[in-house]
C-alpha positions, 0 to 999 in steps of 0.5 A: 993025280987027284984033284984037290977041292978048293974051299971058299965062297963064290962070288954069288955067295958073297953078293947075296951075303952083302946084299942080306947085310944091305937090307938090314942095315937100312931096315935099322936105320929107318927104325931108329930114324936119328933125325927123329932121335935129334928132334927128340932131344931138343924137345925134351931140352924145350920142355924141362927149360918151359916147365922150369920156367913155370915153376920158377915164375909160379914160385917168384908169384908165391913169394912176391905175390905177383908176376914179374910184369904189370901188364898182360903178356900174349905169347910172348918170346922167352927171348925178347928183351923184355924177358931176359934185359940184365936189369928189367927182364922178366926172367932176369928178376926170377933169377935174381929172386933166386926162383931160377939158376943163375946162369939160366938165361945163358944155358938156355938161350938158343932155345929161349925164342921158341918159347912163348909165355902168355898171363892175361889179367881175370875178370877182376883184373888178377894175373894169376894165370900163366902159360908157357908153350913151345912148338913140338918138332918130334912127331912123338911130341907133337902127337903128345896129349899135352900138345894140344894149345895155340902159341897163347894156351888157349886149346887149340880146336884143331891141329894142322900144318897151318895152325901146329898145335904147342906143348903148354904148361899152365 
């Protein structure tokens, strides 16, 4: 009688096939870092909401030929009343110039208190200045040219973990 050969994997085979699939997985998902990836979004969301900020505060001061407020602001919350009050905010009277959405302060409020707004009047007592900075979460952000002011727009001389470095527009 001839002995038939049986064809399949060994158990060792399939172990080191598992183990190979195992390594690569996780050398993948340390590449792509999804936390990083998260950070990375709200980020870019924090900096297209400060730049539109910005732009509508410098296109607010073109037409009306001022900022909205009458004294100096230092790293102020885009979050505190004072900046989103339905009536008196400084936000609010962009968007009701029609220089911001609408609906603005709504789709932007979970990000609203992690950006700071900062004018300071010159030496002649002009408000013609403006900054608007948030703190970078993202490494890649953080390591960013622009991420390189204090929560006022001042340029910060050195970034470290007890004075982080923001992302200004100004």
């Amino acid at each position: 009688m001839k002995n038939k050969a049986i064809s399949g994997f060994t158990l060792i085979e399939l172990l080191v096939v598992i183990a190979l699939l195992g390594a690569l997985f996780v050398g993948i998902l340390a590449t792509i870092d999804p936390l990083e990836q998260l950070k990375k979004g709200t980020d870019t969301t924090r900096r297209n909401i400060t730049t539109e900020i910005y732009n509508g505060m410098l296109q607010y001061y073109s037409v009306i030929n001022s900022f909205p407020w009458t004294a100096d602001i230092n790293a102020l919350a885009a979050s505190d009343p004072s900046m989103t009050n339905a009536v008196t905010g400084y936000i609010t009277k962009v968007v009701s110039a029609g220089e911001l959405k609408t609906e603005f302060i709504s789709l932007a409020s979970s990000n609203l208190n992690r950006i700071f707004l900062t004018s300071t009047a010159d030496s002649l007592g002009f408000r013609q200045n403006l900054s608007v900075c948030y703190l970078p979460d993202a490494k890649s952000f953080r390591m960013d040219a622009n991420a390189k002011y204090g929560i006022n727009g001042v340029i910060s001389s050195g970034c470290a973990v007890t004075s982080p470095c923001y992302w200004c527009v100004k």
